[in-house]
LUMKE-59873 format. One line per 8 residues: number of its first residue (from 1); their letters; for each residue z, x, y of C-alpha. Coordinates in pm, 1 decimal. Each point is the difference from the previous one (the first is absolute). Layout:
N
NUM) a) Z,X,Y; ...
This chain:
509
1) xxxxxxxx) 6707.4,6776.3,8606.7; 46.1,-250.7,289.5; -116.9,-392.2,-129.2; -34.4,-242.4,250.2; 149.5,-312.5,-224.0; -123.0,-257.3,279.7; -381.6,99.3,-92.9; -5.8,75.1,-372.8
9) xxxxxxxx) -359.6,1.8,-174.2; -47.6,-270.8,-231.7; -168.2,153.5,-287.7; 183.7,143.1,-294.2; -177.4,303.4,-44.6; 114.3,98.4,392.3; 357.7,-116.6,-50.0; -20.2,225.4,-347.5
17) xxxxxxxx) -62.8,293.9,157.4; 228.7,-77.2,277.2; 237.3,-7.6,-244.1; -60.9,305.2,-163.4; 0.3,204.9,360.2; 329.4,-142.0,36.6; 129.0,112.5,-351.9; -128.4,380.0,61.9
25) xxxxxxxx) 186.9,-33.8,381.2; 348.4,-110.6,-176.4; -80.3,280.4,-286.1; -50.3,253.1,304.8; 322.7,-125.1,206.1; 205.0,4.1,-327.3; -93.5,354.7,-118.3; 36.1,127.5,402.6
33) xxxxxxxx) 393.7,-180.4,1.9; 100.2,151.1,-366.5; -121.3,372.1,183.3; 197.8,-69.3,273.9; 323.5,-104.0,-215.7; -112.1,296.1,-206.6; 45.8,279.1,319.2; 293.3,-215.5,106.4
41) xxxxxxxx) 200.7,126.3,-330.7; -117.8,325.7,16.5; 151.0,38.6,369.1; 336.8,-175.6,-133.7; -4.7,227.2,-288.4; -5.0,301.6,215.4; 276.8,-142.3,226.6; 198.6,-43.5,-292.7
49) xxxxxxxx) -95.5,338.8,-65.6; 126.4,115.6,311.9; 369.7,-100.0,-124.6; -3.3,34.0,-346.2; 110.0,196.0,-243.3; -290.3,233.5,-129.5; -147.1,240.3,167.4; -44.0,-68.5,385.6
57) xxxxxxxx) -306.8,68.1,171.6; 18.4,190.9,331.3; -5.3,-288.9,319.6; -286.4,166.1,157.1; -210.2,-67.0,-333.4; 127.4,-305.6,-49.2; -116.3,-94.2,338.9; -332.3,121.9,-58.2
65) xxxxxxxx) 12.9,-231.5,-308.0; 113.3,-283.6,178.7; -267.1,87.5,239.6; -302.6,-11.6,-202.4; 149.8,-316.6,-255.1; -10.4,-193.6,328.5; -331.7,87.6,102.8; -128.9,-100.7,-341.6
73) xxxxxxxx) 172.0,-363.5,66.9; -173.3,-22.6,339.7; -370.6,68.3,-126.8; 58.1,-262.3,-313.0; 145.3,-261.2,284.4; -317.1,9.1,202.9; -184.5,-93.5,-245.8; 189.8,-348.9,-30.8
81) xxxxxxxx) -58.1,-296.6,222.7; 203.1,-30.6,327.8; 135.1,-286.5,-123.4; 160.1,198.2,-345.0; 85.9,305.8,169.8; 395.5,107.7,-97.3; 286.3,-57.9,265.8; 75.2,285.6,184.4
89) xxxxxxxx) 360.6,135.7,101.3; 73.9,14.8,334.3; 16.4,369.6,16.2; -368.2,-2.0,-60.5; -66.3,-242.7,296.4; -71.0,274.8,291.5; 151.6,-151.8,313.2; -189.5,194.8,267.9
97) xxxxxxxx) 240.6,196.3,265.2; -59.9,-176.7,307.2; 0.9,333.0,192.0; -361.2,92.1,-155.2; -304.6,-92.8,226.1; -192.7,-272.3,-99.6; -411.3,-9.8,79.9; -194.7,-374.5,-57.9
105) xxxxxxxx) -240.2,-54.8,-217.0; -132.6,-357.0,78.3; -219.3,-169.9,-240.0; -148.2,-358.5,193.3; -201.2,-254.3,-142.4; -393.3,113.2,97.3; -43.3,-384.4,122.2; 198.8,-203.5,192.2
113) xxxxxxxx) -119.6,-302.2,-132.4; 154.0,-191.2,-354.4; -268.0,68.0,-275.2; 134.4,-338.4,-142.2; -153.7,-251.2,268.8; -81.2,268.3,291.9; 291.5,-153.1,213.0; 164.0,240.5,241.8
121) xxxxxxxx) 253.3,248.7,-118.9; 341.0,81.9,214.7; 264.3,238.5,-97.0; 327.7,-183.1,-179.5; 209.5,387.0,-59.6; -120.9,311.1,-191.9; 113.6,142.4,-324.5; 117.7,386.0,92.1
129) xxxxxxxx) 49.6,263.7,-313.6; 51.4,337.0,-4.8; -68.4,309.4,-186.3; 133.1,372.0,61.1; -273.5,238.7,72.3; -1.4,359.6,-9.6; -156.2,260.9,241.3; -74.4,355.9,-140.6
137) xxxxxxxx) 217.9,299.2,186.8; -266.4,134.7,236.3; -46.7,345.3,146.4; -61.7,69.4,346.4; -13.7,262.6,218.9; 200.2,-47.8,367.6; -191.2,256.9,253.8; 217.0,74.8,277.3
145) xxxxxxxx) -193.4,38.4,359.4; 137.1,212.2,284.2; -196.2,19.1,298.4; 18.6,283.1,244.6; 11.6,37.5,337.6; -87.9,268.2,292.9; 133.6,17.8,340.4; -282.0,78.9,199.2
153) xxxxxxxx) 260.4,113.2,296.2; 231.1,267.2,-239.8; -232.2,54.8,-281.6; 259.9,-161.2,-253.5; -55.5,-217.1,-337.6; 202.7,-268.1,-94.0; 28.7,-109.1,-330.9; 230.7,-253.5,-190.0
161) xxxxxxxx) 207.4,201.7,-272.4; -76.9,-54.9,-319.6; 226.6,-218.4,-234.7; 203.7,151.2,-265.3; -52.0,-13.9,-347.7; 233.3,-10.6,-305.6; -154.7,315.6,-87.7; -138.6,234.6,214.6
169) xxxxxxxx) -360.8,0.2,13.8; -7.6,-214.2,-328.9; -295.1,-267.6,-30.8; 267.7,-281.9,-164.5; 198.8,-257.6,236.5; 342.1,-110.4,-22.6; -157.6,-324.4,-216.0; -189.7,224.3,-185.1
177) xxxxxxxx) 293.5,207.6,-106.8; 233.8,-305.8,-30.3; -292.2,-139.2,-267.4; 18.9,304.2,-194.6; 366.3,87.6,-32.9; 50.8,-409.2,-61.6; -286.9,66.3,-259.0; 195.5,257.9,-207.1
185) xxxxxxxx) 366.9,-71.8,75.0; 16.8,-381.3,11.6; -343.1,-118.8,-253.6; 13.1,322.5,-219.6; -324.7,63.7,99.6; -64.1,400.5,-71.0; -154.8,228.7,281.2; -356.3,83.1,-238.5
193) xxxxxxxx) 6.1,-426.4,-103.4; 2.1,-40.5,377.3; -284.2,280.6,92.6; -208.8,-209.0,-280.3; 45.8,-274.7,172.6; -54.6,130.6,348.6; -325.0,177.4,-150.0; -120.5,-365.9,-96.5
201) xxxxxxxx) -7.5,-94.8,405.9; -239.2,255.3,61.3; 294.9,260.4,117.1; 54.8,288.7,-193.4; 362.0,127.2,43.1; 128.5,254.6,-239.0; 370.6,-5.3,-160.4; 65.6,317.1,179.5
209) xxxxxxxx) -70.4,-142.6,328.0; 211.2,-352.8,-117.1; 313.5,241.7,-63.6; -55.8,164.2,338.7; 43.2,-336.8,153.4; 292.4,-146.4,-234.2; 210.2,355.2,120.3; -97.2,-73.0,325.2
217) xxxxxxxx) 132.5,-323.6,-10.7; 322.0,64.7,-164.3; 57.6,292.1,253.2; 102.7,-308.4,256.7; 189.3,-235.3,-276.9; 246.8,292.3,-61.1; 220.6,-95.7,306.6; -13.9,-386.3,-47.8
225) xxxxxxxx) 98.3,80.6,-379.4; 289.3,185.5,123.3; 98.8,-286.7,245.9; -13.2,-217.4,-308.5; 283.4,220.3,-186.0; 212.7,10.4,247.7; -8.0,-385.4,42.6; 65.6,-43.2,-367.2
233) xxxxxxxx) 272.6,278.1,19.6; 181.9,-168.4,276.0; 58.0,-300.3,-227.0; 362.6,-77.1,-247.6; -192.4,-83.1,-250.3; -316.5,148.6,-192.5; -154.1,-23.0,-303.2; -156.4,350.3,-171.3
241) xxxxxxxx) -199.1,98.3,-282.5; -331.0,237.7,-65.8; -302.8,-11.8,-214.7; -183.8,269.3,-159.3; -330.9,137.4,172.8; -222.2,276.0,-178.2; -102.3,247.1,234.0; -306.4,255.7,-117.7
249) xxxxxxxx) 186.9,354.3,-52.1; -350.9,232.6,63.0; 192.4,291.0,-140.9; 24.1,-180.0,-355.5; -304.9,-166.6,51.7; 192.8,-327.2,-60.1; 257.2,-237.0,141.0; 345.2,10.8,36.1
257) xxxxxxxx) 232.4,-267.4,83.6; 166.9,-70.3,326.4; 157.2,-285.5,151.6; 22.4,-254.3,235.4; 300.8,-90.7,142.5; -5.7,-381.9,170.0; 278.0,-118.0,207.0; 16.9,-341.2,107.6
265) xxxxxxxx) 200.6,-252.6,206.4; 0.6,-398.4,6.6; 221.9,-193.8,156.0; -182.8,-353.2,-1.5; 221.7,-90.8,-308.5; 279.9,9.1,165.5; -160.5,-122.6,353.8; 41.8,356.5,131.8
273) xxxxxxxx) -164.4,0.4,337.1; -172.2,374.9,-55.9; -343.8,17.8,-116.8; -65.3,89.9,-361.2; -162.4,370.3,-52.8; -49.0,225.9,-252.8; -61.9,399.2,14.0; -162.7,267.2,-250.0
281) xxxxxxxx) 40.2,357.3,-51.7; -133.4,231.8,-204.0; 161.8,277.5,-263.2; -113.6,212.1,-237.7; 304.8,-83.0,-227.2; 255.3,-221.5,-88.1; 331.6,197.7,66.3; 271.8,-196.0,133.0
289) xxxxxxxx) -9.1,183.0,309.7; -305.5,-173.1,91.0; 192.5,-304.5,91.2; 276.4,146.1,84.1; -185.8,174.7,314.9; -152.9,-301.0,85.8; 317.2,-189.7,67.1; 199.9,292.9,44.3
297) xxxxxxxx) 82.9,-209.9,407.1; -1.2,-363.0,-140.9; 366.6,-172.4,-84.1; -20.9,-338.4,-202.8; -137.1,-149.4,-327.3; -321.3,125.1,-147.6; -60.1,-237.8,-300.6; -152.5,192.7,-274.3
305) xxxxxxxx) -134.4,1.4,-340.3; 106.7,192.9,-270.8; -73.5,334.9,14.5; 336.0,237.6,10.0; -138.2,268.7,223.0; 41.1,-302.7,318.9; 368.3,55.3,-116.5; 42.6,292.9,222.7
313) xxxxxxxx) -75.9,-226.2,339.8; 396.9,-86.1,-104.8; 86.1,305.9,123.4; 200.1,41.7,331.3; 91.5,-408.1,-6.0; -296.8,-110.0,210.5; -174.3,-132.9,-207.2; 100.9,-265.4,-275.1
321) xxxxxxxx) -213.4,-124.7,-278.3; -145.1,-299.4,-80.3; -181.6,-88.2,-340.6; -247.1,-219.7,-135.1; 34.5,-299.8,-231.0; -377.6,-28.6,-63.9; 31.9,360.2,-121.6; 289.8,-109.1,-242.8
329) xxxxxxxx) -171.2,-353.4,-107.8; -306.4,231.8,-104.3; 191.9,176.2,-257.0; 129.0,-318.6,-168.2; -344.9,-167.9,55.6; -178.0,261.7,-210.1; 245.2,0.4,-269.6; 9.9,-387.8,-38.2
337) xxxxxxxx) -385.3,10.6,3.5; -45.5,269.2,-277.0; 319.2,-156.0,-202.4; 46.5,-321.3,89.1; 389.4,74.4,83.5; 231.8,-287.3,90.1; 213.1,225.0,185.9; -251.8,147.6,199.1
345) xxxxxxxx) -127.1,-351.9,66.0; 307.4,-127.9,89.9; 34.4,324.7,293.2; -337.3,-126.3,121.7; 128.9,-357.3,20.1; 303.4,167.4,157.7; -219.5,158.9,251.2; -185.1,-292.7,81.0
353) xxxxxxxx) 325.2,-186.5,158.0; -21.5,258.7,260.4; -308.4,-20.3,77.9; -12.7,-388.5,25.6; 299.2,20.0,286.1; -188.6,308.2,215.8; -312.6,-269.2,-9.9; 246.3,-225.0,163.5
361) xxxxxxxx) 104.7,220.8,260.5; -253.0,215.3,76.3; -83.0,7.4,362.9; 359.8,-103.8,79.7; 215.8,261.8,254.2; 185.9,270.5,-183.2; 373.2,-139.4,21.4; -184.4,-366.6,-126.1
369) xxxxxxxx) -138.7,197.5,-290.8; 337.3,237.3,-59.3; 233.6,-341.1,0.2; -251.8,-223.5,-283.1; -4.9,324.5,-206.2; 389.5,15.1,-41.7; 37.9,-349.7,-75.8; -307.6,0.5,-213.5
377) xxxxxxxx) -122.8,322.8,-145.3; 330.2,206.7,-8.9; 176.4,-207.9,-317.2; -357.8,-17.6,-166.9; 25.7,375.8,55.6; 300.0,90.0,-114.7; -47.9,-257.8,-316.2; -322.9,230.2,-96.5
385) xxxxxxxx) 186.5,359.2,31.5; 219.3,-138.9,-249.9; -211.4,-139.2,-260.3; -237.5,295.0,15.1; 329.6,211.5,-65.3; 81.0,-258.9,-300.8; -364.9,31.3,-89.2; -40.7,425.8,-0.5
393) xxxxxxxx) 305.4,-14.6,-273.0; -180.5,-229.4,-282.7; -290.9,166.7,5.4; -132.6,340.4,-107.2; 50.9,264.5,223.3; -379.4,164.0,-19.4; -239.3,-256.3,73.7; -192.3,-161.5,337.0
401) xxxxxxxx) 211.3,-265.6,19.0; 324.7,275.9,25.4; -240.6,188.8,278.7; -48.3,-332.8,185.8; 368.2,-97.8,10.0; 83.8,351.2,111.6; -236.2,12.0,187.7; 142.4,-283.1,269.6
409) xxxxxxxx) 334.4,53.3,-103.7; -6.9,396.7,150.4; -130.6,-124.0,298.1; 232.6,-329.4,40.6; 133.2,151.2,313.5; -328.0,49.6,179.5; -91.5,-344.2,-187.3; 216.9,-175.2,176.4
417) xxxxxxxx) 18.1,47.2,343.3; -203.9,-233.9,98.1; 239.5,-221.4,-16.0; 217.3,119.8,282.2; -307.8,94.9,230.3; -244.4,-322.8,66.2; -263.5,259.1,146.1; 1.7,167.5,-345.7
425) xxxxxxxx) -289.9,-169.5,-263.5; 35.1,-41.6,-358.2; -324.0,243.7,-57.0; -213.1,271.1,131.3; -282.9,-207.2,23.3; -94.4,45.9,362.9; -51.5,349.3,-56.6; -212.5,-27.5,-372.8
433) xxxxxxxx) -162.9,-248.2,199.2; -106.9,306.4,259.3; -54.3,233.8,-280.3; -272.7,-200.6,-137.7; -263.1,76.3,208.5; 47.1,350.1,-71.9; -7.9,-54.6,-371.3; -363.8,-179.4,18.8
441) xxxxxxxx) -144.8,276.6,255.6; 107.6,238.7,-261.6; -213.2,-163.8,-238.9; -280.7,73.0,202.5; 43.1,316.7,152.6; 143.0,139.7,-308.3; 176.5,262.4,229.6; 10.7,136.4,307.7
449) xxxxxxxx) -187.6,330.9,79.7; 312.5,136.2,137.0; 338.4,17.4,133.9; -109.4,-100.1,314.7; -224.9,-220.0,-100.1; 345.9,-177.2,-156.2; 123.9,10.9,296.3; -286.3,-185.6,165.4
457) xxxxxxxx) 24.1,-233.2,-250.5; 347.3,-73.0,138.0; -58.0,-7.3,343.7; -257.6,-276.3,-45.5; 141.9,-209.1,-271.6; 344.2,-1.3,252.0; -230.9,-151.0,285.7; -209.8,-262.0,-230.6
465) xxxxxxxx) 333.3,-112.8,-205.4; 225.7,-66.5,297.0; -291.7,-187.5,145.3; -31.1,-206.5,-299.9; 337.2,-51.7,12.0; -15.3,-115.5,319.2; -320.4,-244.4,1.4; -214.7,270.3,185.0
473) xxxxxxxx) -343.3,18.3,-106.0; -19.2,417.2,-100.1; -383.3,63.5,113.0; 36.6,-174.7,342.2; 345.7,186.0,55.2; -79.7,332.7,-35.5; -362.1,-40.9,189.8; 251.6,-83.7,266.9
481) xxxxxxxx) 214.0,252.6,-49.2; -222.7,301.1,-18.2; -177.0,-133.8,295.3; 309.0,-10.6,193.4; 117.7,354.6,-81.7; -329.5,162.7,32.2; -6.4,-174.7,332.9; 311.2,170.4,118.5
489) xxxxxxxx) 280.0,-251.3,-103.3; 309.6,137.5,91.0; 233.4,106.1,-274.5; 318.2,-137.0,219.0; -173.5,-316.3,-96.6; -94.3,38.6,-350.6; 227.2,-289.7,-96.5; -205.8,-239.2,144.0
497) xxxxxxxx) -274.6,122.1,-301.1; 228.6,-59.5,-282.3; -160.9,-313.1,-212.1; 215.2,-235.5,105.5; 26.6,50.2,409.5; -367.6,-0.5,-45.1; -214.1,-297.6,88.7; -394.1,-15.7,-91.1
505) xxxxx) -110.8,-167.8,322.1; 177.7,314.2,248.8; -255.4,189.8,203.3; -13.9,353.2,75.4; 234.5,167.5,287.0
């Protein structure tokens, strides 16, 4: 309730009941706040959740949690006065890209004349806000006019030839197939989701005919996927690891499980001038000769996690190993969380130290990096191999704080490299960081309706993961792209349509 305290009423039965409106607003306000703080513990209880030790939710739900909690704090603050409303964090303050177009909307004063004392109104500035708008995804259909024309003298018609299309005779254009492969590869977005939706613009496209179109499509990715292998192959350095990916087994009438294998290169740490990339492939199984034939030509360091059968890339001297330390701290973190260990707290501690000094020289060159981590990290190194050797003698032998410390200590070789190689990382976490968006499409496709299928899956999520990687918005890359190659682009060229040669404002040859 607004009160204007320079006219108050003068009666005491009008200032009574003034009084009472006021007491039912503060009531109001103080029941709206104690909500608020209410949904604010809730979401701190879940974050707490997130880390603690009982049983931890999976991040997606949690997410959706979050999600909803949040909402629920938004519809209790509008009901509060603008002058109560909570302070915001500045992540929640949109600052709008400056790239986006802008359209007016003036609101003017319908009289130009002050409705004080009717004197003459001029303009002193304007306050300017703004608010992002959306615009729904709208069909259209692009008809494509040839004249033709006779010679009247020989009889003959002339005709401009018609333009290719990404797939012969198919109704879909390169945007069209770049919206549905970004659909289901990039936003998890299933082909019979999408036909719903399509079905809702008036446009009825079955699944069958969305699959036609998503084969098509990858039938011209295959060669820029290939192009993105051998750039990552051509590199010293690599990181490796693979995820599982159901794949329906019609035989059985279930699924069986295959794998991806993601390989990955970044140099940026160690202000490599390459650009960072990162390839799939597809196998039905997880033998170690998987990897082994897709290095079988690269020589240098492939840092790994810990499965054994990567072991086998040792083989020849090509190759040498490099661990991970965020592997290792895992095993000490889960013990100390379901025991409470001081040992196993002390190893994360431990591991912490190295982490703090590759903040401080991340980005630096390689030799930079290299000379800080003998100075630095190679005593606090050496001081943890032997205390974790002290350690693995005072405790019993069966137990996971034995499996941790064996765990690293096994592996201290491939540990420690890093130490004489500055392009070498403490982690794999470029590469989990790839595998990711493989783990939530798998949530939503459950599995893929075939080996090839897989495959697709691979060519696509090569092309929309090095594009991330590389700041390239996926949908308006491969529109490009697949307008380019159905055009005719020639494959002498076809570096100049890897992500990061290509540039969104380029026109067609």
């Amino acid at each position: 309730m607004d009160v204007d305290l320079a006219a108050l009423p003068d009666d005491v039965e009008t200032l009574q009941r003034m009084v009472r409106a006021l007491a039912t607003d503060v009531t109001g306000l103080s029941e709206a706040q104690a909500e608020i703080e209410r949904l604010r513990l809730i979401v701190q209880k879940l974050q707490r959740s997130q880390f603690g030790r009982a049983e931890r939710l999976d991040d997606d739900q949690l997410q959706l949690g979050f999600e909803d909690l949040n909402a629920d704090i938004a519809r209790v603050e509008v009901t509060l006065p603008a002058t109560t409303k909570t302070f915001r964090s500045k992540t929640e303050r949109l600052s709008l890209p400056a790239h986006l177009p802008r359209e007016d909307m003036r609101l003017d004063l319908e009289h130009q004349a002050c409705p004080c004392c009717g004197g003459e109104l001029h303009a002193i500035g304007e306050t300017v806000s703004e608010m992002l708008d959306h615009v729904p995804a709208r069909l259209r259909v692009i008809r494509i006019c040839r004249p033709r024309y006779g010679c009247r003298a020989c009889g003959t018609i002339h005709q401009a030839p018609a333009p290719e299309r990404p797939i012969a005779k198919g109704l879909a254009s390169p945007a069209l197939l770049a919206h549905v492969v970004i659909a289901k590869y990039c936003d998890h977005l299933p082909l019979y989701r999408q036909s719903q939706i399509f079905a809702r613009h008036g446009v009825e496209l079955d699944r069958s005919t969305l699959a036609n179109w998503v084969g098509g499509a990858c039938w011209w990715l295959e060669p820029l996927q290939a192009r993105l292998a051998e750039h990552i192959f051509n590199s010293q350095k690599l990181f490796a690891d693979d995820t599982p990916l159901p794949v329906l087994d019609p035989g059985r009438g279930r699924t069986k499980t295959g794998r991806l294998w993601v390989y990955a290169r970044d140099d940026r740490p160690w202000s490599g001038a390459d650009p960072p990339a990162a390839v799939y492939f597809y196998s039905p199984d997880r033998r170690a000769e998987r990897p082994a034939s897709h290095l079988a030509k690269f020589k240098g360091i492939v840092q790994v996690d810990g499965y054994p059968g990567f072991d086998r890339l040792r083989e020849g001297g090509d190759i040498q190993l490099a661990a991970c330390w965020a592997h290792a701290r895992r095993k000490f973190y889960e013990v100390q969380q379901a025991t409470d260990s001081p040992i196993a707290a002390e190893a994360l501690r431990r591991i912490a130290e190295f982490y703090a000094i590759e903040a401080i020289i991340r980005g630096e060159t390689a030799d930079a990096r290299r000379n800080v981590r003998q100075v630095r990290s190679l005593p606090l190194v050496a001081a943890m191999k032997a205390w974790l050797e002290t350690q693995l003698t005072h405790i019993p032998p069966r137990g996971g704080l034995a499996d941790a410390i064996r765990y690293a200590l096994t592996r201290w070789s491939d540990l420690s490299r890093f130490l004489d190689d500055g392009r070498i990382e403490l982690d794999t976490n470029t590469v989990e960081r790839a595998i990711r968006p493989i783990t939530l499409g798998r949530k939503n496709h459950r599995f893929a309706g075939s080996g090839r299928g897989a495959a697709r899956w691979a060519t696509v999520g090569s092309l929309i993961t090095t594009a991330k990687l590389n700041n390239v918005e996926p949908f308006a890359y491969l529109k490009d792209v697949l307008e380019r190659m159905s055009a005719g682009h020639p494959m002498a060229r076809i570096d100049d349509l890897l992500p990061w040669n290509w540039r969104p404002d380029r026109t067609i040859n």
